[in-house]
C-alpha positions as CSV (number, residue, x, y, z in Angstrom):
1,X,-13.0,-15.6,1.3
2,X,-9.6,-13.4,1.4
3,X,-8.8,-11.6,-2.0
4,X,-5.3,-11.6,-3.0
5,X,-3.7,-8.9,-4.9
6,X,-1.5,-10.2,-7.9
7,X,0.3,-8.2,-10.3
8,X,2.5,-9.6,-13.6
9,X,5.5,-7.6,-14.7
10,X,6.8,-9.0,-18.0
11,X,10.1,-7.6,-18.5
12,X,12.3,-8.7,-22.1
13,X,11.9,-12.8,-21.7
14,X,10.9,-13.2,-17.6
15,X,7.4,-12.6,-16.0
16,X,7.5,-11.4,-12.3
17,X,4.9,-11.8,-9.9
18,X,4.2,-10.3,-6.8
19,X,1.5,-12.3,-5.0
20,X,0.3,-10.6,-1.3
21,X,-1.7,-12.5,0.8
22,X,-2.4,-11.8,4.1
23,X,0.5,-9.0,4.6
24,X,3.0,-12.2,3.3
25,X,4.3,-11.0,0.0
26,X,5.6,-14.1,-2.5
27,X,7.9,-13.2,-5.3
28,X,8.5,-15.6,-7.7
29,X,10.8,-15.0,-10.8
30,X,11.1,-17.4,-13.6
31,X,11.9,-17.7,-17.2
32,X,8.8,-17.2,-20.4
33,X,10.2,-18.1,-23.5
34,X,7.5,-18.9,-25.2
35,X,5.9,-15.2,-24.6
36,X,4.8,-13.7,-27.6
């Protein structure tokens, strides 16, 4: 079982992720409204 290192930036209204896996980094950026 690989571990995968994720880490959550919340910045003003958007949450970024960084997601490694395997040396293969995924960035997703997308819009939270509704956090408090």
């Amino acid at each position: 079982m690989t571990m995968s290192h994720l880490k959550i930036f919340i910045t003003n209204n958007y949450r970024m992720i960084f997601l490694s896996y395997d040396g293969f980094e995924v960035h997703r950026f997308y819009p939270c409204p509704n956090l408090p």
